[in-house]
C-alpha positions as CSV (number, residue, x, y, z in Angstrom):
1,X,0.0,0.0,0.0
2,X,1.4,3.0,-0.9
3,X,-0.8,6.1,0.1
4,X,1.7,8.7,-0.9
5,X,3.7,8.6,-4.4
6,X,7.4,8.9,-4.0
7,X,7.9,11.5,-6.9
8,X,7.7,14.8,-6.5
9,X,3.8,15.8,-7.5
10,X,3.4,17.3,-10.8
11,X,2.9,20.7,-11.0
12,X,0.7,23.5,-12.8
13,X,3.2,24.3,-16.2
14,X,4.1,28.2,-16.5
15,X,1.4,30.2,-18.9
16,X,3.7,32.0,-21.1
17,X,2.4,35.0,-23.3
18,X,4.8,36.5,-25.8
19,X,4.0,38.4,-28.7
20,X,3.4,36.0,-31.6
21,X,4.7,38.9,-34.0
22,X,7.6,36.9,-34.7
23,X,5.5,33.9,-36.5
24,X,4.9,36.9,-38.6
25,X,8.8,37.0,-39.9
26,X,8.4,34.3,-42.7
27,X,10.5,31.4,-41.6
28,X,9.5,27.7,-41.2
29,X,8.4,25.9,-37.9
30,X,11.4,23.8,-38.4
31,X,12.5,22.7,-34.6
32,X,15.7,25.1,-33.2
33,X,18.2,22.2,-33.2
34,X,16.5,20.0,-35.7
35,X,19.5,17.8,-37.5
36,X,22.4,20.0,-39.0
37,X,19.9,23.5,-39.9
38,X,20.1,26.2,-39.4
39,X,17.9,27.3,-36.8
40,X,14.4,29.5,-37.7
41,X,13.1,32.5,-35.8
42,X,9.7,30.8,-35.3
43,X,11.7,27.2,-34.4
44,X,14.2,28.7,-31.7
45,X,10.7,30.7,-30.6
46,X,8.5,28.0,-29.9
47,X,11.3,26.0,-28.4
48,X,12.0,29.0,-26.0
49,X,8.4,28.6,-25.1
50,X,8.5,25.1,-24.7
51,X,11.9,25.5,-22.0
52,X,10.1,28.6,-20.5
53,X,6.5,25.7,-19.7
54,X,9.3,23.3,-18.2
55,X,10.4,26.0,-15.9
56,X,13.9,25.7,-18.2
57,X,15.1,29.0,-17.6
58,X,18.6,28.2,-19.2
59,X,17.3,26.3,-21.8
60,X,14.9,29.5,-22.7
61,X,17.8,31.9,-22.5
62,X,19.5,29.9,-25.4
63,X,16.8,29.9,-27.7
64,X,15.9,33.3,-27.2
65,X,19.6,33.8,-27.9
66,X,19.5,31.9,-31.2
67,X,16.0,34.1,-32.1
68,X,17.9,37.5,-31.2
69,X,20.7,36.2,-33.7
70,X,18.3,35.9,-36.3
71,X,16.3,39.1,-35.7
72,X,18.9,41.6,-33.3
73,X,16.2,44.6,-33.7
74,X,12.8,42.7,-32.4
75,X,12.3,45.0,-29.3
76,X,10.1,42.4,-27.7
77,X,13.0,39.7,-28.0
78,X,15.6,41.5,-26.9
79,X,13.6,42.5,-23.8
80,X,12.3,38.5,-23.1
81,X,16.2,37.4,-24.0
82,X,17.3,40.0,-21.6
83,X,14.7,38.8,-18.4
84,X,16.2,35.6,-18.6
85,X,19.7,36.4,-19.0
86,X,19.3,38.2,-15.8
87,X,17.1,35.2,-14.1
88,X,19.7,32.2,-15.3
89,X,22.6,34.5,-13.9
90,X,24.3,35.9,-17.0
91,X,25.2,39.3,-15.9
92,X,27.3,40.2,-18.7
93,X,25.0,39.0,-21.2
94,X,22.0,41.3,-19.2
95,X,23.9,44.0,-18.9
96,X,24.8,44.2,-22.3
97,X,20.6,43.9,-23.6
98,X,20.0,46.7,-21.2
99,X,21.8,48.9,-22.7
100,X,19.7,48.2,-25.8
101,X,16.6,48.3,-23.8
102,X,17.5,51.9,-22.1
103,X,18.6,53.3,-25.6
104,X,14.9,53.0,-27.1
105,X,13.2,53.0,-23.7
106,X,14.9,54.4,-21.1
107,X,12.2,54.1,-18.2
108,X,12.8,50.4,-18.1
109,X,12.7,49.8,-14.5
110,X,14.8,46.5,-14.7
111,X,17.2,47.6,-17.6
112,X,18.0,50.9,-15.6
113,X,18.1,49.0,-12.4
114,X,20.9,46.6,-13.4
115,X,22.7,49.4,-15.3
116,X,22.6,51.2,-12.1
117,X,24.1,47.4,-9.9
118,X,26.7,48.0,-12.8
119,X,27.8,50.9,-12.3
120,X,27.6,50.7,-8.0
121,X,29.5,47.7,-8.7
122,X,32.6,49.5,-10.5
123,X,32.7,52.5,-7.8
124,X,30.5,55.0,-10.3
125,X,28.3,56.1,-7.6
126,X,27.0,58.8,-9.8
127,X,25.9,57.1,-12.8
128,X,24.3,54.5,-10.5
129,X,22.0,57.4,-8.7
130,X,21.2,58.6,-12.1
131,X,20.4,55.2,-13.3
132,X,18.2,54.8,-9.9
133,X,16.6,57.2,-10.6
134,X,15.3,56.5,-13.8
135,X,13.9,53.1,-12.5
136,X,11.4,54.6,-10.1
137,X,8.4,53.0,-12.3
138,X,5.7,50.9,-10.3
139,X,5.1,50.5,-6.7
140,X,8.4,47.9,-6.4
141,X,10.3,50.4,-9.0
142,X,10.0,53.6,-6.6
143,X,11.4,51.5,-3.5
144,X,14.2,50.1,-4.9
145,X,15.1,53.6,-7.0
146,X,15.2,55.4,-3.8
147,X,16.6,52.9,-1.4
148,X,19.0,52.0,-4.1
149,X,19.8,56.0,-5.1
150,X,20.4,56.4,-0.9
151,X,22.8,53.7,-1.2
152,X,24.8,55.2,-4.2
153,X,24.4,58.3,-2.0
154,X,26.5,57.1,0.6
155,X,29.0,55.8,-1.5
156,X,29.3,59.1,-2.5
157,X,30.1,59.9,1.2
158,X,27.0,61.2,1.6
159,X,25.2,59.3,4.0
160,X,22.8,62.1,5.3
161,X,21.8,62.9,1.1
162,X,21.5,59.1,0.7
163,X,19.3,58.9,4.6
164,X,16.7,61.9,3.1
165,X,16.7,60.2,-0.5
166,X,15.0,57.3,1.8
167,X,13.1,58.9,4.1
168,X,11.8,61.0,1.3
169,X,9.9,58.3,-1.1
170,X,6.1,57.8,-0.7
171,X,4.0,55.2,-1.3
172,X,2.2,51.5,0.2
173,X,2.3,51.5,3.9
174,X,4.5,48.5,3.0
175,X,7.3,50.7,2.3
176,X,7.9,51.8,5.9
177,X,9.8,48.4,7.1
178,X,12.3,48.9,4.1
179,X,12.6,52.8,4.7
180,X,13.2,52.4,8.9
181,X,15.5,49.4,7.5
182,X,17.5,50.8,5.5
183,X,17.5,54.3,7.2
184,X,18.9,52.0,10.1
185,X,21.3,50.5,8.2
186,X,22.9,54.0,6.8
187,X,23.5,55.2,10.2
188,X,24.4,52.3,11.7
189,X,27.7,52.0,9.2
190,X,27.5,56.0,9.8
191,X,28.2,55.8,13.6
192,X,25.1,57.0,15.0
193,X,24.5,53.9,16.8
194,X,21.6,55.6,18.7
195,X,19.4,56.8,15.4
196,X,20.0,53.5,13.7
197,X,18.2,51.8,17.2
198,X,15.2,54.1,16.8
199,X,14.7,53.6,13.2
200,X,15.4,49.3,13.6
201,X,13.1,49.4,16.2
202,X,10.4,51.2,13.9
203,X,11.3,48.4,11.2
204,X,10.9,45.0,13.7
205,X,7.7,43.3,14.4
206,X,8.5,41.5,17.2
207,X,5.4,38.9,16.0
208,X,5.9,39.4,12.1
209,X,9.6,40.1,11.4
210,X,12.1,38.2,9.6
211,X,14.8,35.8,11.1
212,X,16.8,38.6,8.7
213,X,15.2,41.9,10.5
214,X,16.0,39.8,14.1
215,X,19.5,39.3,13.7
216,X,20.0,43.2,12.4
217,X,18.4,44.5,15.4
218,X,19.9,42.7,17.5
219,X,23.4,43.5,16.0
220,X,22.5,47.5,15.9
221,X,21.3,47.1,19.8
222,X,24.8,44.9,21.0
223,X,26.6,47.5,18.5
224,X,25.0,50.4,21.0
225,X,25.7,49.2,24.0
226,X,22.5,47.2,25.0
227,X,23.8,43.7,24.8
228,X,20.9,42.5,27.2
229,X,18.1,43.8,25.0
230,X,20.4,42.2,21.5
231,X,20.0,39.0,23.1
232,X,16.3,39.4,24.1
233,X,15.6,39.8,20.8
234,X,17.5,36.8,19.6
235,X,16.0,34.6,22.4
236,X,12.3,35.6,21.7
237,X,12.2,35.0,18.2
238,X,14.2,31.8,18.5
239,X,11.1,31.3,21.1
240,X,8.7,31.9,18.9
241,X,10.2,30.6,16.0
242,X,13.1,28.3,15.5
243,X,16.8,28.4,15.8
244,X,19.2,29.6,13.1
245,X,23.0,29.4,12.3
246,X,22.6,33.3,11.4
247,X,20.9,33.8,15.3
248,X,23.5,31.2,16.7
249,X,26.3,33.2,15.7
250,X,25.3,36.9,16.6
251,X,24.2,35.7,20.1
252,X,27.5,33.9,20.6
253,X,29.1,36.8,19.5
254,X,27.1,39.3,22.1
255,X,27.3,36.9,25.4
256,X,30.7,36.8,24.8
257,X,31.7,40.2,24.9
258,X,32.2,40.9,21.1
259,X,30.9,43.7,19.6
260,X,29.2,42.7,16.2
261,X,30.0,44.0,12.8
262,X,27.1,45.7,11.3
263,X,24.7,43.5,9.0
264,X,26.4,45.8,6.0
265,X,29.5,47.8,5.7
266,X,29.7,49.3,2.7
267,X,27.2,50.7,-0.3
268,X,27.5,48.1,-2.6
269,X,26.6,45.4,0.4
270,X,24.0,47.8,1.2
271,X,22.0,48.1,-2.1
272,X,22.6,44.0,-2.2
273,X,21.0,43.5,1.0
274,X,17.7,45.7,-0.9
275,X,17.9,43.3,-4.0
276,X,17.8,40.5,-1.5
277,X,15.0,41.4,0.2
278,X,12.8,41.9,-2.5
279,X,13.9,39.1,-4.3
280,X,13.1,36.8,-1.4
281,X,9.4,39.2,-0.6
282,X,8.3,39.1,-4.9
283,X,8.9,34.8,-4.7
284,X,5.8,33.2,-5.3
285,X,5.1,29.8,-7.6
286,X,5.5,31.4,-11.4
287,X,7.7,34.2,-10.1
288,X,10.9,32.6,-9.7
289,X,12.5,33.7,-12.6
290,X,11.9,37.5,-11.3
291,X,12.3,36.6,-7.8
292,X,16.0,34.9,-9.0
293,X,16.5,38.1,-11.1
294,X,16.6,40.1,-7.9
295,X,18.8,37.8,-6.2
296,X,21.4,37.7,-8.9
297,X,21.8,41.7,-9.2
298,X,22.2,41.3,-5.3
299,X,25.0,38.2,-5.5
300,X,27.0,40.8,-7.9
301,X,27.2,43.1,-5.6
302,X,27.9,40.7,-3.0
303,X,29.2,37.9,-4.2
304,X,30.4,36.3,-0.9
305,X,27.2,37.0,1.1
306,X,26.1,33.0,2.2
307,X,22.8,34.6,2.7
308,X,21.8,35.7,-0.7
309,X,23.1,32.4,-2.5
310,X,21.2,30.1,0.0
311,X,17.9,32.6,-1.1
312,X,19.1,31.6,-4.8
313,X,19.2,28.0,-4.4
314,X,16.2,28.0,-2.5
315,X,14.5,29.8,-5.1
316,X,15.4,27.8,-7.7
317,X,14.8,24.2,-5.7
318,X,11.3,25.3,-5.6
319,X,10.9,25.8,-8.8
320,X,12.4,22.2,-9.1
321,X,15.4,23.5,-11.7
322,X,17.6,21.6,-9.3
323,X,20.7,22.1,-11.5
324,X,20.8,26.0,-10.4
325,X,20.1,25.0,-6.7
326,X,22.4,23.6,-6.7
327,X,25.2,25.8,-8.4
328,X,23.9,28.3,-5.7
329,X,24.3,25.7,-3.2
330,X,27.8,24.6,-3.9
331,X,28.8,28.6,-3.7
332,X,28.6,28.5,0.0
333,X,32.2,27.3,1.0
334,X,32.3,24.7,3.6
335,X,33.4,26.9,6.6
336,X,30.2,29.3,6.2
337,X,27.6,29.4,9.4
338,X,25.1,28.3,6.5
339,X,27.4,25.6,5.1
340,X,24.7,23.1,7.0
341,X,21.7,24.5,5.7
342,X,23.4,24.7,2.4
343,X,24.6,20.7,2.3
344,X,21.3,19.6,3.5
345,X,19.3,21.6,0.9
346,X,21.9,20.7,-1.8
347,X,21.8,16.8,-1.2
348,X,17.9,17.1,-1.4
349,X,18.1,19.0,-5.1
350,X,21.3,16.0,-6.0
351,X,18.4,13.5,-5.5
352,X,16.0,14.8,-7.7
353,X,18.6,15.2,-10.0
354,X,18.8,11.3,-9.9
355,X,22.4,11.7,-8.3
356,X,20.6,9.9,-5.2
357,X,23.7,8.3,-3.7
358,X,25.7,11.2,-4.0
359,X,22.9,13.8,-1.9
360,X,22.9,10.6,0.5
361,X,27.1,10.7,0.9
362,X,26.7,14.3,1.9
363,X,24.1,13.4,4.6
364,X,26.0,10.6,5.8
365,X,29.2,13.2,6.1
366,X,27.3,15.2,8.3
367,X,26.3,12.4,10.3
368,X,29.7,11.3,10.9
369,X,30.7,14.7,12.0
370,X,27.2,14.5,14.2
371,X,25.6,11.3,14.8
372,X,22.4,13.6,16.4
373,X,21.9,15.8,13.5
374,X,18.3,15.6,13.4
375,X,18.1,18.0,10.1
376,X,20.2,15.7,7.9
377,X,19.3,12.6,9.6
378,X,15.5,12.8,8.4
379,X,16.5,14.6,4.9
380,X,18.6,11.7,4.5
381,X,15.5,9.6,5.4
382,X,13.2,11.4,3.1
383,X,15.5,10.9,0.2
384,X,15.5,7.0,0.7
385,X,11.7,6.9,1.5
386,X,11.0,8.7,-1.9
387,X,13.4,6.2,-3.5
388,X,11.1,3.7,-2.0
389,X,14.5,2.3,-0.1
390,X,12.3,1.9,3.1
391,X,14.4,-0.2,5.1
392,X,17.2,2.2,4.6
393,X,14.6,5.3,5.3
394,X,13.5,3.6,8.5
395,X,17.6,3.7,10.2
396,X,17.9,7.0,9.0
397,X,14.4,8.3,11.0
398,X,15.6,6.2,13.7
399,X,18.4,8.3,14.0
400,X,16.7,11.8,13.7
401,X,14.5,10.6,16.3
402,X,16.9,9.1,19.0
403,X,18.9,12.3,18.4
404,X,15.8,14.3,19.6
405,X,16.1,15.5,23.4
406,X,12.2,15.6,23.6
407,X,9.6,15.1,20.9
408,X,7.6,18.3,20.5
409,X,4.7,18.7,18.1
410,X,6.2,19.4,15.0
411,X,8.3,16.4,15.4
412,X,4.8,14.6,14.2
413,X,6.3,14.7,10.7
414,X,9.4,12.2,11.4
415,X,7.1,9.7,13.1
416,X,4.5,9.6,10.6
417,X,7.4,9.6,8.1
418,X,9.0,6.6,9.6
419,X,5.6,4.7,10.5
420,X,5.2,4.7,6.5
421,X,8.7,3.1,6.3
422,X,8.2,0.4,9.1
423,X,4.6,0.1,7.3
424,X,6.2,-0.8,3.9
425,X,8.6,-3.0,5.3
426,X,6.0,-4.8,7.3
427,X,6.7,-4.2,10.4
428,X,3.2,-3.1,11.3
429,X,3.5,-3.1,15.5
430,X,6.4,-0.3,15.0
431,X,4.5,1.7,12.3
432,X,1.1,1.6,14.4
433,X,2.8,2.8,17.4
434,X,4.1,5.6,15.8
435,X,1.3,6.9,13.9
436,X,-0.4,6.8,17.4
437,X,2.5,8.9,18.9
438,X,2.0,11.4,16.0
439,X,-1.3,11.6,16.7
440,X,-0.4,12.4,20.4
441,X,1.6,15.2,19.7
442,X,-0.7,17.1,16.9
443,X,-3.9,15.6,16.8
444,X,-5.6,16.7,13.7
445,X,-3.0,16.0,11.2
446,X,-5.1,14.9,7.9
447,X,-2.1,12.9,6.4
448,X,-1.7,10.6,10.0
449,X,-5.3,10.0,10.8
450,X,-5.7,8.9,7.2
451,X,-2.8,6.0,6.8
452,X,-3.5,4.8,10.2
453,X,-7.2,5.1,9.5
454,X,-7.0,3.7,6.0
455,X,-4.0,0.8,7.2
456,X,-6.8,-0.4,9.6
457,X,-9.3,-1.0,7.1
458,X,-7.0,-3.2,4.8
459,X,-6.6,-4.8,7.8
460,X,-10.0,-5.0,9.0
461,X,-9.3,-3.9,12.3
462,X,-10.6,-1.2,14.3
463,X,-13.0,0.0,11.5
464,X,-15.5,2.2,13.4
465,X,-12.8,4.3,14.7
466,X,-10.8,4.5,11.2
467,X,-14.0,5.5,9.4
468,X,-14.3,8.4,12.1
469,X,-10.7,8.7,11.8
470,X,-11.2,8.7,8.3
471,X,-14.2,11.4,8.0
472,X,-12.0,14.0,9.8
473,X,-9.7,13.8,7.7
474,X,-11.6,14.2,4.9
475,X,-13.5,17.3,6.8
476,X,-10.1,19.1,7.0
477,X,-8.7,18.5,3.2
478,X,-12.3,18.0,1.0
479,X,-9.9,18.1,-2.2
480,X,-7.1,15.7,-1.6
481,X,-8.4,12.7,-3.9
482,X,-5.8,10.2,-1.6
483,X,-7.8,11.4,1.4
484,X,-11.5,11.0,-0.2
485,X,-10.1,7.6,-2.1
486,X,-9.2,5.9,1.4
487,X,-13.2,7.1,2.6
488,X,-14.9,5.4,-0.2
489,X,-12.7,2.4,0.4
490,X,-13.8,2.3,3.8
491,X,-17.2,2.2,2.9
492,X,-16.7,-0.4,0.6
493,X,-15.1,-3.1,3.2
494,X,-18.3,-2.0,5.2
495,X,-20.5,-3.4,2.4
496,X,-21.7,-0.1,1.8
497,X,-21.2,0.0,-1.7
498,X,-23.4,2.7,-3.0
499,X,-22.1,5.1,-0.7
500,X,-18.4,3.5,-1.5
501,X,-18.8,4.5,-5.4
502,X,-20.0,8.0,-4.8
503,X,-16.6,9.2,-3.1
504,X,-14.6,7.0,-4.8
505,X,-16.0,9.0,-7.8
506,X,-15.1,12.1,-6.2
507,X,-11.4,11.3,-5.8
508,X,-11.3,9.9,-9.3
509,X,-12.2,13.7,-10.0
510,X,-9.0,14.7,-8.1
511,X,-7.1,12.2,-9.0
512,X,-8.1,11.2,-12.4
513,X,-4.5,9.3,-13.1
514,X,-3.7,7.5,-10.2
515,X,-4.3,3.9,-10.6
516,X,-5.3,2.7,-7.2
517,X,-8.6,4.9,-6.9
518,X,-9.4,3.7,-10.5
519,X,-8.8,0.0,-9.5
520,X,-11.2,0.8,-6.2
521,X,-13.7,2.7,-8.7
522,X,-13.8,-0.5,-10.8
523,X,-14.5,-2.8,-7.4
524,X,-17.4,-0.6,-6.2
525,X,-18.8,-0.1,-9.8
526,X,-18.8,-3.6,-10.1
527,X,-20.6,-4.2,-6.7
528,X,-23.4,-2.0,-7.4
529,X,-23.9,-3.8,-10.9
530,X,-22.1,-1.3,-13.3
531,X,-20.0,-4.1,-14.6
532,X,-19.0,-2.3,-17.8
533,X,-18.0,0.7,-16.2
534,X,-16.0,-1.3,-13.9
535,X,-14.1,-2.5,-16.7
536,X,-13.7,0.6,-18.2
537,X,-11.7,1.8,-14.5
538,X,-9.8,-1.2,-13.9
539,X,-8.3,-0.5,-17.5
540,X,-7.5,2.8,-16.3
541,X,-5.9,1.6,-13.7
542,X,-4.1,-0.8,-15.7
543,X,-2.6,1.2,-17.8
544,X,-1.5,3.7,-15.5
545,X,1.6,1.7,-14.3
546,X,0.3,0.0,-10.9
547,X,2.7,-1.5,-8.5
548,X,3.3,-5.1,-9.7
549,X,1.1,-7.0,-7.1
550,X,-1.3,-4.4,-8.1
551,X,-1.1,-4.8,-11.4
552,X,-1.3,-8.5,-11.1
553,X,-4.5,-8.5,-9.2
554,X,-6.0,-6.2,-11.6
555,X,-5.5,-8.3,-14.9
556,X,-7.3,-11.2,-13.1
557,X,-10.1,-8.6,-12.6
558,X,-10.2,-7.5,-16.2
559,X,-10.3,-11.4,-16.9
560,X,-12.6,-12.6,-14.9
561,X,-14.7,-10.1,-12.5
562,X,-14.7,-9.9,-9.2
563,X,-14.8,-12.9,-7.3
564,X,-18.4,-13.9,-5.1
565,X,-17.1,-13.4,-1.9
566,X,-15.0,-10.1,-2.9
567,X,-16.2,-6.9,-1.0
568,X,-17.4,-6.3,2.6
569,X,-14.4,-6.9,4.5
570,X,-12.5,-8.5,1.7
């Protein structure tokens, strides 16, 4: 039984828009890299479209490369060619389309905004204000042309210029954390250790901040004087949140004595920490590209900020193109305070790369190094359980749990995880005690309450309490088809075969593809007489690559029926 696939689930592909002028140009719909031809304008086109569905970013920068060959004046292509340059981390190529962009449309916000990075970047403060300034377009565009522009200020020397150029910008009531921020930041590095406390303060939510906005304030208060209220801040967001590397190190630094450097120190690091925030606040599904656009102006300003890269990669392992992860990943040298975060994140994206053994050998290092490293002790096990290496999963949970002081309630997740594991291996006592303890600690988890509730209803134990079990779970997530499958199943070992069909119905709706709820589809159908359209769902569920026991059982079916006796509590 196997409630939960072990591949990543499939998700929504990107819609893509862009003008379809360029069919327009009189070439062929010959493929880009068909055989030894040439490629055609509308061939590298399409196939750019095709890389940009896959959430190929890469791949869409070279096509749109081999269009702009073909047709170096289409204003739309050189703009498109240019977003991705910037997204996939090809500064020089960007920087090189912007000036194209600026040159026939010089309110561009992102053209004139990584023109300006450019410039910061090679010490022409100037020309970077300038450039600033002519990016103030949209809500985002105002922000980041006047925090930007105060940064440039200051590396003009002009701190106090590049503090008003802040303060001064209007607009969403958003914009006041970023203004107090910043403002903080620029006196801060200024000396004026008292103002940058009062404008910090204005900045952090003590309920809402970042773990980012936590460690600053509590480096601007140690770097004031007030090393009791710097760790106060540390300890009551780690309270209310989790640890950190980032939080470990600033407190370490303040209880023993050392005054901490200031989260920025110079303009350039400044204006990066600005593109790092908003590339990390603008990153939603179907945004990475500009979310990673941010983050790449941001590592070029600061190339050796751990930070920003461990953003990138996370960025980009969301948007499952794992081979940037994890070239972000592998920037973050071993001795970095995030070199842990990194190697964890990174072994996850070398899995779904297929390079399973190799994410597992960086697991395992850690391990050796610490035998009760919870993090990469159940990453490791998650990597084997979606492998379907169970046995191997199982050890590896074992160890993230036995290197737990005390199970809290998140800690749910590894028992449930390694109850699946002892489940598959059958070793049923071990996985039905820890789905119990899961449900100690947070008892309205959907996912445990369903393969405890479900796992007792193959067995045909316990079945009042697993249909309740079942029902709740079904009453907290109404549109997960694996949820509403294993409540239709229930009804059928109960005889109830009418009422089976009807939700087993409804999860086919969800989950039109997977072959276990068309194989239980084709069992209730049959029961209730609809013998055709049984046949019609066990084929479904045939083809639809079962498991081979599965698959087995279903053939027989499609042969023969459903035995007599098959049904309530069969």
């Amino acid at each position: 039984m196997n409630r939960f696939p072990s591949g990543l689930r499939r998700v929504a592909l990107l819609a893509t828009t862009l003008p379809m002028l360029l069919l327009g140009a009189g070439q062929g719909f010959a493929a880009a890299d068909a055989g030894d031809r040439a490629p055609t304008l509308s061939g590298a086109y399409l196939a750019a479209l095709s890389a940009l569905a896959q959430r190929d970013f890469n791949g869409a920068s070279d096509f749109l490369g081999q269009a702009l060959q073909l047709d170096p004046a289409n204003p739309d292509l050189v703009q498109r060619t240019f977003a991705e340059r910037i997204a996939i981390g090809d500064m020089a190529g960007a920087f090189d389309l912007a000036k194209t962009i600026v040159a026939s449309r010089p309110a561009d916000q992102m053209a004139q905004t990584a023109l300006g990075v450019l410039a910061l970047k090679n010490g022409q403060f100037d020309e970077a204000k300038t450039r600033f300034e002519a990016a103030a377009v949209g809500p985002i565009g105002k922000l980041v042309s006047a925090v930007l522009s105060g940064w440039a200020q200051d590396g003009l020397g002009k701190p106090d210029a590049g503090i008003a150029a802040i303060d001064a910008v209007t607009g969403p009531d958003w914009y006041s954390v970023f203004k107090a921020y910043h403002h903080s930041l620029l006196a801060d590095i200024a000396g004026r250790q008292d103002e940058a406390i009062r404008q910090m303060k204005i900045a952090y939510d003590p309920q809402g901040s970042t773990l980012r906005m936590a460690e600053a304030y509590a480096r601007v208060l140690a770097r004031g004087g007030n090393s009791a209220a710097a760790q106060k801040v540390v300890l009551d967001f780690i309270a209310k949140n989790r640890t950190h590397p980032l939080l470990e190190a600033v407190l370490k630094d303040i209880t023993s004595g050392k005054r901490p450097d200031a989260i920025v120190q110079t303009a350039s690091e400044g204006a990066a920490e600005l593109l790092y925030q908003i590339g990390v606040a603008v990153n939603t599904a179907g945004t990475e590209d500009i979310a990673a656009s941010y983050l790449n102006l941001a590592v070029y300003l600061n190339p050796t900020s751990d930070l920003i890269l461990l953003a990138l990669g996370d960025v980009w392992q969301a948007a499952r193109n794992h081979e940037a992860a994890v070239a972000a990943y592998n920037g973050i040298p071993p001795g970095s305070v995030l070199s842990h975060l990194a190697t964890v994140s990174l072994a996850l994206s070398l899995d779904a790369l297929d390079r399973t053994d190799e994410g597992a050998a960086k697991l395992k290092a850690l391990l050796a190094d610490n035998p009760k490293d919870t993090e990469a002790a159940t990453a490791l096990g998650d990597i084997y359980r979606g492998r379907q290496r169970f046995a191997e999963a199982a050890d590896a949970y074992d160890m993230a749990i036995n290197g737990t002081v005390s199970l809290g309630r998140n800690d749910w997740r590894v028992l449930f995880s390694r109850g699946i594991s002892y489940e598959r291996t059958k070793r049923w006592p071990e996985a039905e005690a820890d789905f119990k303890k899961a449900l100690e600690l947070s008892p309205d988890q959907a996912q445990v309450l369903n393969y405890l509730g479900y796992s007792w209803i193959e067995q045909n134990a316990h079945i009042d309490e697993a249909l309740a079990m079942i029902k709740k779970a079904v009453d907290q997530r109404p549109d997960d088809g694996y949820i509403v499958d294993s409540l239709g199943w229930a009804y059928y070992h109960l005889g109830q075969y009418t009422q089976a069909a009807t939700y087993l119905q409804r999860a086919i709706l969800l989950m039109p593809e997977d072959p276990t709820i068309n194989d239980h589809l084709g069992d209730a159908l049959w029961q209730v007489g609809r013998k055709l359209e049984a046949t019609f769902q066990w084929s479904h569920a045939k083809d639809f690559h079962p498991e081979p026991d599965d698959l087995a059982k279903i053939v027989k079916k499609l042969e023969s029926g459903l035995a007599p006796n098959a049904g309530k509590n069969g």
